[in-house]
N, CA, C and O of each residue as an XYZ file, in Angstrom:
464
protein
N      24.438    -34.398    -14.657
C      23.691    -33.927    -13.515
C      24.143    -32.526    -13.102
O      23.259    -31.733    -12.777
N      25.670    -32.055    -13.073
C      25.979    -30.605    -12.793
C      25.608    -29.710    -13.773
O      25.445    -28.494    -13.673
N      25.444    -30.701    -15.089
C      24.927    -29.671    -16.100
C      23.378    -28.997    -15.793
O      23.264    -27.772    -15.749
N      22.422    -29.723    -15.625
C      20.902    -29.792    -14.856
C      21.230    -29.010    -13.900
O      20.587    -27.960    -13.899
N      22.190    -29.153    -12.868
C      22.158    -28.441    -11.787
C      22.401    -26.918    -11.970
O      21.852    -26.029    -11.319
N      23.323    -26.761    -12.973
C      24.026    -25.404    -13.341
C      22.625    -24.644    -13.888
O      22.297    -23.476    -13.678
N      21.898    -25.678    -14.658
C      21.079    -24.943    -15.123
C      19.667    -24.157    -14.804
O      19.173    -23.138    -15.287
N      19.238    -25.063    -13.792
C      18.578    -24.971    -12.811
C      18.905    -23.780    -12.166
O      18.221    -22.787    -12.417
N      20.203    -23.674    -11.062
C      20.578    -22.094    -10.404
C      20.577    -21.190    -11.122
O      20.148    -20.120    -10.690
N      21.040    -21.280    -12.432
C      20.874    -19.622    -13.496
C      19.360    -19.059    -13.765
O      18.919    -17.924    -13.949
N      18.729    -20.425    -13.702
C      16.810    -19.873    -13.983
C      16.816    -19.372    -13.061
O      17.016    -18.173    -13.255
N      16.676    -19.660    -11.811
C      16.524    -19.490    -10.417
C      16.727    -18.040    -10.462
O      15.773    -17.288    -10.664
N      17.979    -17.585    -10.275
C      18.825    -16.320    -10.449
C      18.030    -15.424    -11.622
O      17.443    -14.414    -11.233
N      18.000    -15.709    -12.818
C      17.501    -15.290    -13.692
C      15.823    -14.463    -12.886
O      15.576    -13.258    -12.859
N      14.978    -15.553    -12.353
C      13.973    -15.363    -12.832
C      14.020    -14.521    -10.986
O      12.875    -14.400    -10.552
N      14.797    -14.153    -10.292
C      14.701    -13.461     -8.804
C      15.381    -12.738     -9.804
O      14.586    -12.785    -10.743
N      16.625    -11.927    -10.281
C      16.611    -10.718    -10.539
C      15.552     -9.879    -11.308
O      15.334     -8.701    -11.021
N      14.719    -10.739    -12.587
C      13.347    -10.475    -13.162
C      12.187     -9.655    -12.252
O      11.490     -8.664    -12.469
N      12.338    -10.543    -11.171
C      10.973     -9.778    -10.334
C      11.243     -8.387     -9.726
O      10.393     -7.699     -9.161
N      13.103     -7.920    -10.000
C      13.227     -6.566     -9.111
C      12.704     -5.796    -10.271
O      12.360     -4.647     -9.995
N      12.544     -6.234    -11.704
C      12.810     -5.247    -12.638
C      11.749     -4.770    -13.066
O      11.928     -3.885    -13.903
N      10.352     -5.082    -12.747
C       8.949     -4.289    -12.988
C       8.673     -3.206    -11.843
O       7.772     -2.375    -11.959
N       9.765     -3.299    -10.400
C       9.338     -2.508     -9.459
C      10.288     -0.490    -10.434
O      11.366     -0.144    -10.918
N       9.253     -0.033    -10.223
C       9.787      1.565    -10.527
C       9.700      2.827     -9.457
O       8.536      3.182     -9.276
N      10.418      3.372     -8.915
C      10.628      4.085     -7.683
C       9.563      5.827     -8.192
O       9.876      6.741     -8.955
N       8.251      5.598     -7.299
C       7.386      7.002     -7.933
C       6.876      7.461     -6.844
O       6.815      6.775     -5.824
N       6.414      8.768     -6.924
C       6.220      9.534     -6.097
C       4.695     10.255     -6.592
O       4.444     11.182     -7.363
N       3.966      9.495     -5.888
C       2.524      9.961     -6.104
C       1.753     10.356     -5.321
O       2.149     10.008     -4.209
N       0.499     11.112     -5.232
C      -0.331     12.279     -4.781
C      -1.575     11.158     -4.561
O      -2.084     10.469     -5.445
N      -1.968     11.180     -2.902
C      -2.928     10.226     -3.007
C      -3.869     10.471     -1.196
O      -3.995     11.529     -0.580
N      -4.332      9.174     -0.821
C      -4.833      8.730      0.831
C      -4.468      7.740      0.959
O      -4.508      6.803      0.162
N      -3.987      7.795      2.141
C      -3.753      6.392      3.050
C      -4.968      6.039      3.565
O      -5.603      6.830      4.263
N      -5.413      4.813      3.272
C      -6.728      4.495      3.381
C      -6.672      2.675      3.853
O      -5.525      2.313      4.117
N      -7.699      1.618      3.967
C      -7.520      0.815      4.432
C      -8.126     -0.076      3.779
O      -9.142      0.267      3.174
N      -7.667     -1.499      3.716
C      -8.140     -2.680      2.208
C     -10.010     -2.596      2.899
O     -10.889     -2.705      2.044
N     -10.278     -2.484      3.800
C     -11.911     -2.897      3.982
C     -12.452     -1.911      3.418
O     -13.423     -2.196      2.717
N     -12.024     -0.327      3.508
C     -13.220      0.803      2.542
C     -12.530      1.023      1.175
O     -13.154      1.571      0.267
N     -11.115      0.561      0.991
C     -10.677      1.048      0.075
C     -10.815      3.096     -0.678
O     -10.671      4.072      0.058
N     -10.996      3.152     -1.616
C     -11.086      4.531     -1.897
C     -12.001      5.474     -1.526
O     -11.920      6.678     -1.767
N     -13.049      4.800     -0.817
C     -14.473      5.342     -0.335
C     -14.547      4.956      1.432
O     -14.148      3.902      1.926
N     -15.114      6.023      2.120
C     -15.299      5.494      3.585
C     -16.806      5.903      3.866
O     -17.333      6.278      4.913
N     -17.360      5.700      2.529
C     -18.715      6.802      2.614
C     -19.698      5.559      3.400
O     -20.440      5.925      4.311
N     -19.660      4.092      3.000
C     -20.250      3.239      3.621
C     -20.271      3.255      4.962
O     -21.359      3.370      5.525
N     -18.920      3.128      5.809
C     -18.579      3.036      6.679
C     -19.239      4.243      7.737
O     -19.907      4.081      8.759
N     -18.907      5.152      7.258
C     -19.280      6.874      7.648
C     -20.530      6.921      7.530
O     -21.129      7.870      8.036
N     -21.230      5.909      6.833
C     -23.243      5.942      6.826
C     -23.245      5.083      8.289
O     -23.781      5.628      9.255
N     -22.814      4.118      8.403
C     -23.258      2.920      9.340
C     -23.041      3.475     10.335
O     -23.945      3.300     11.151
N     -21.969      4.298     10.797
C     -21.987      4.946     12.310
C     -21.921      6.310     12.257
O     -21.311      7.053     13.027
N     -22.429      6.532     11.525
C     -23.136      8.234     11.427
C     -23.195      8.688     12.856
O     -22.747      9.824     13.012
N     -23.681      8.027     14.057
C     -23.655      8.979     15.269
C     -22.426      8.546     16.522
O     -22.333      8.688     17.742
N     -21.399      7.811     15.176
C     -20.114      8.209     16.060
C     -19.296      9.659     15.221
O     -18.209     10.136     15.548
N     -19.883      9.969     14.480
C     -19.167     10.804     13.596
C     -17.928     10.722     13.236
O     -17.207     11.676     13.525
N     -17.369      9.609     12.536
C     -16.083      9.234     12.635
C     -15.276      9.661     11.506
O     -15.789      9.331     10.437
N     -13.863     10.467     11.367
C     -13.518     10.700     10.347
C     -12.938      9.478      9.536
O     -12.945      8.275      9.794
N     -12.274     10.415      8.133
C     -11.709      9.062      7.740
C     -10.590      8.289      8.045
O     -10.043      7.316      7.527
N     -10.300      9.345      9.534
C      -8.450      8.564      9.779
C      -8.856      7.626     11.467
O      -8.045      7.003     12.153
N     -10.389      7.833     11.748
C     -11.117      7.164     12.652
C     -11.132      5.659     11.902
O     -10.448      4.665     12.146
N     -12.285      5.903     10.792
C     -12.270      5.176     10.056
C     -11.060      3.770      9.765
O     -11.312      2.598     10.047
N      -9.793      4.249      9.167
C      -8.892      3.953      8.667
C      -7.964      2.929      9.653
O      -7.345      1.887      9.439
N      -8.250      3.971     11.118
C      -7.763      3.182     11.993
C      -8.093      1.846     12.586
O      -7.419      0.890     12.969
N      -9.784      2.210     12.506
C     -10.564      0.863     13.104
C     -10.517     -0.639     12.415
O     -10.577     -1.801     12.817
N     -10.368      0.074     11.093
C     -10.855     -0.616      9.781
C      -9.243     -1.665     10.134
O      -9.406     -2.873     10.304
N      -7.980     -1.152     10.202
C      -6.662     -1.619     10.295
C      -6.597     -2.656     11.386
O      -6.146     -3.798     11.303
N      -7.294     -1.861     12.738
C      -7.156     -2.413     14.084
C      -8.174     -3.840     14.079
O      -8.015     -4.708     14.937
N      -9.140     -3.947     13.093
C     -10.030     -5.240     13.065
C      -9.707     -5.942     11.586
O     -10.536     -6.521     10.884
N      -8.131     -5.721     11.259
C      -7.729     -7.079     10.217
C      -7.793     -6.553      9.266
O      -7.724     -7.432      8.407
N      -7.917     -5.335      8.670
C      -8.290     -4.837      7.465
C      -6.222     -4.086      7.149
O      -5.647     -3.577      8.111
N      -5.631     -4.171      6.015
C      -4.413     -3.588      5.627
C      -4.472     -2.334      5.284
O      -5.411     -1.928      4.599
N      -3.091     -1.203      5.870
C      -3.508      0.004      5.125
C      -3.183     -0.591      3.587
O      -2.710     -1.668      3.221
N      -3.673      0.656      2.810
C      -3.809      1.021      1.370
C      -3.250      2.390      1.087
O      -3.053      3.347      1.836
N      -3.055      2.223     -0.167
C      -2.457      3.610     -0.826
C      -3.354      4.105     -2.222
O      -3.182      3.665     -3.359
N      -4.359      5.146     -1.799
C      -5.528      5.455     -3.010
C      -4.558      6.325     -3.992
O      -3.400      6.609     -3.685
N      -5.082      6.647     -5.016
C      -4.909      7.483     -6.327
C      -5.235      7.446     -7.460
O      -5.215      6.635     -8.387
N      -5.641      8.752     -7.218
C      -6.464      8.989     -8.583
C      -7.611      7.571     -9.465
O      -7.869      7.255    -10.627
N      -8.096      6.964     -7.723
C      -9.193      6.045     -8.261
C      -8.426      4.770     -7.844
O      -9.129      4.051     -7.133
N      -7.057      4.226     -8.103
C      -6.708      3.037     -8.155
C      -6.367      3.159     -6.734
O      -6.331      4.151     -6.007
N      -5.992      1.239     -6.383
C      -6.180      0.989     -4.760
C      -4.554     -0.010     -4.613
O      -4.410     -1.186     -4.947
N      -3.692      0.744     -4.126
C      -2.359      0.561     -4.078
C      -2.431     -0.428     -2.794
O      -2.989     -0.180     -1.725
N      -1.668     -1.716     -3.188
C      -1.977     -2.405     -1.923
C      -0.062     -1.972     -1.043
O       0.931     -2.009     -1.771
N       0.056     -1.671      0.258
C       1.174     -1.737      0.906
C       2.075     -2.445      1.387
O       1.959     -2.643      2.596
N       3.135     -3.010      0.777
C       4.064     -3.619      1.212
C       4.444     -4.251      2.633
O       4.351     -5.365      3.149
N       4.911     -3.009      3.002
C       5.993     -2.929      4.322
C       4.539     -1.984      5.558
O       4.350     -0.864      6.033
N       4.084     -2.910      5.559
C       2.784     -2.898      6.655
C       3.196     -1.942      7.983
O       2.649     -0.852      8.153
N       4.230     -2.471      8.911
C       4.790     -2.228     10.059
C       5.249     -0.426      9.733
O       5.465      0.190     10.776
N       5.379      0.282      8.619
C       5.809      1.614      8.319
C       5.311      2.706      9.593
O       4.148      3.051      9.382
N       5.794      3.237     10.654
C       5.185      3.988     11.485
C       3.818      5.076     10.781
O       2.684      5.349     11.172
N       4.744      5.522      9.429
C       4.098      6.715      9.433
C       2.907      6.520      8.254
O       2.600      7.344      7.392
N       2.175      4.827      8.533
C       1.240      5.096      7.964
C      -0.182      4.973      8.541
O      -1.293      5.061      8.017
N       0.293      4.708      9.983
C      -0.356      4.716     11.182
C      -0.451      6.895     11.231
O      -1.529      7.462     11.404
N       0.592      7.506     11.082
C       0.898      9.001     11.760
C      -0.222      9.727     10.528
O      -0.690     10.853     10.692
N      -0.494      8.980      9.469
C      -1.241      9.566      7.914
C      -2.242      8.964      7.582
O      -2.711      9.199      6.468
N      -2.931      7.919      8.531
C      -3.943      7.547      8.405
C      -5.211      8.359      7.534
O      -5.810      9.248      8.140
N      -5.431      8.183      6.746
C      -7.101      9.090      6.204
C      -6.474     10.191      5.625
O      -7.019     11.014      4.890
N      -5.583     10.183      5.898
C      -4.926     11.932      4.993
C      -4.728     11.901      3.710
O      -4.616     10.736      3.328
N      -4.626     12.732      2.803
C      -4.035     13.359      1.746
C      -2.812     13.350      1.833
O      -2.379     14.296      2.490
N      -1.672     12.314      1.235
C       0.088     12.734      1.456
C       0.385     12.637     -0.035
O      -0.320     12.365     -1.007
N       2.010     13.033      0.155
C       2.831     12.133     -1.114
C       3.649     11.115     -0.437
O       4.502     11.374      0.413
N       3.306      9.810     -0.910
C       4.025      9.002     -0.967
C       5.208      8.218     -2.166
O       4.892      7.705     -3.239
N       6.373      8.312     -1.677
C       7.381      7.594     -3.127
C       7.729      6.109     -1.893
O       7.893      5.921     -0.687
N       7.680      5.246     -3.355
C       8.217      4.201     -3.253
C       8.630      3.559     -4.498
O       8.969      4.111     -5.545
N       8.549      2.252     -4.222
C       8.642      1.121     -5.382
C       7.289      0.665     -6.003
O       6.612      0.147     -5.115
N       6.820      0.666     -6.881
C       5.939      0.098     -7.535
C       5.428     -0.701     -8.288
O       5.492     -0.323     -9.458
N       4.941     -1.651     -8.144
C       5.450     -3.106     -8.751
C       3.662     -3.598     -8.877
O       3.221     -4.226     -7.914
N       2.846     -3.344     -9.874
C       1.527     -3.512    -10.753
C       0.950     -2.776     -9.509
O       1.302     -1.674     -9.089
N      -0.013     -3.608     -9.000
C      -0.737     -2.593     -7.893
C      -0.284     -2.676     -6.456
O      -1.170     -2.479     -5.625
N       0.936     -2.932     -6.005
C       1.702     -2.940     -4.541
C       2.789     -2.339     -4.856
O       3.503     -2.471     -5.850
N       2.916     -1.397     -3.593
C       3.937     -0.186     -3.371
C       4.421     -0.816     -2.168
O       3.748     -1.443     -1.351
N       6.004     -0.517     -2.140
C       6.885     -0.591     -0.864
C       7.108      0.673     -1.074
O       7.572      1.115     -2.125
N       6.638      1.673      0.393
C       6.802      2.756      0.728
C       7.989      2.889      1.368
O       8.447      2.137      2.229
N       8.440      3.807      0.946
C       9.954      4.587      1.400
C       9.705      5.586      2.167
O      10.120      5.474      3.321
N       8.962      6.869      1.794
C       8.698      7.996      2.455
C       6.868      8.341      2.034
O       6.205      8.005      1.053
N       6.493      9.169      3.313
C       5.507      9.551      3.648
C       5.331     11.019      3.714
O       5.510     11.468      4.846
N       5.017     11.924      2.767
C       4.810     13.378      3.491
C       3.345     13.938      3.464
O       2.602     13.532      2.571
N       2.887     14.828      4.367
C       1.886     15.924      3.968
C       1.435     16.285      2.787
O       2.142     17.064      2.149
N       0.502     15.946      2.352
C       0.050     16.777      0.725
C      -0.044     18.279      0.803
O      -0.325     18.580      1.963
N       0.050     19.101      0.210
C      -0.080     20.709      0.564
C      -1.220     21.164     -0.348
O      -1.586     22.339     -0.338
């Protein structure tokens, strides 16, 4: 039975250090954007055309009624980790670089800057 048991905790162990090892720490060129428009806010931006809303209007509303931010690039739709991040509320709809961890299509964001 300690043998089973022993063997059991090493999978265990085994297969939690496994899951750190697909995450890769990158720094990519993108928008903070939100899971309901994803890479496009052109829908959104038709339907209330005479609120004239940008896309960090957009981004916000979209967040504030249940929708998650997102991390766009170059087409693909980065889902966000660490939700609570101030500054993805401060980059809403913008153009930044963001580095984090990257792990298939979800990023844990580390840092947030200005795109130039």
């Amino acid at each position: 039975m300690k043998a089973v048991n022993g063997i059991l905790c090493a999978t265990a162990l085994v297969a939690f250090f496994a899951s750190f090892a697909g995450a890769a720490n990158m720094t990519m060129t993108g928008m903070i954007s939100d899971s309901m428009c994803g890479a496009s806010h052109g829908k959104m931006m038709e339907m209330h055309k005479d609120a004239k809303m940008t896309d960090r209007d957009c981004s916000l509303a979209c967040v504030k009624n249940g929708g998650k931010f997102v991390f766009v690039s170059s087409g693909k739709v980065y889902s966000i980790s660490n939700q609570s991040l101030a500054s993805l509320t401060k980059y809403a709809g913008e153009n930044v670089k963001v580095t984090g961890d990257v792990n298939g299509d979800t990023i844990a964001v580390s840092k947030i800057a200005a795109s130039k």
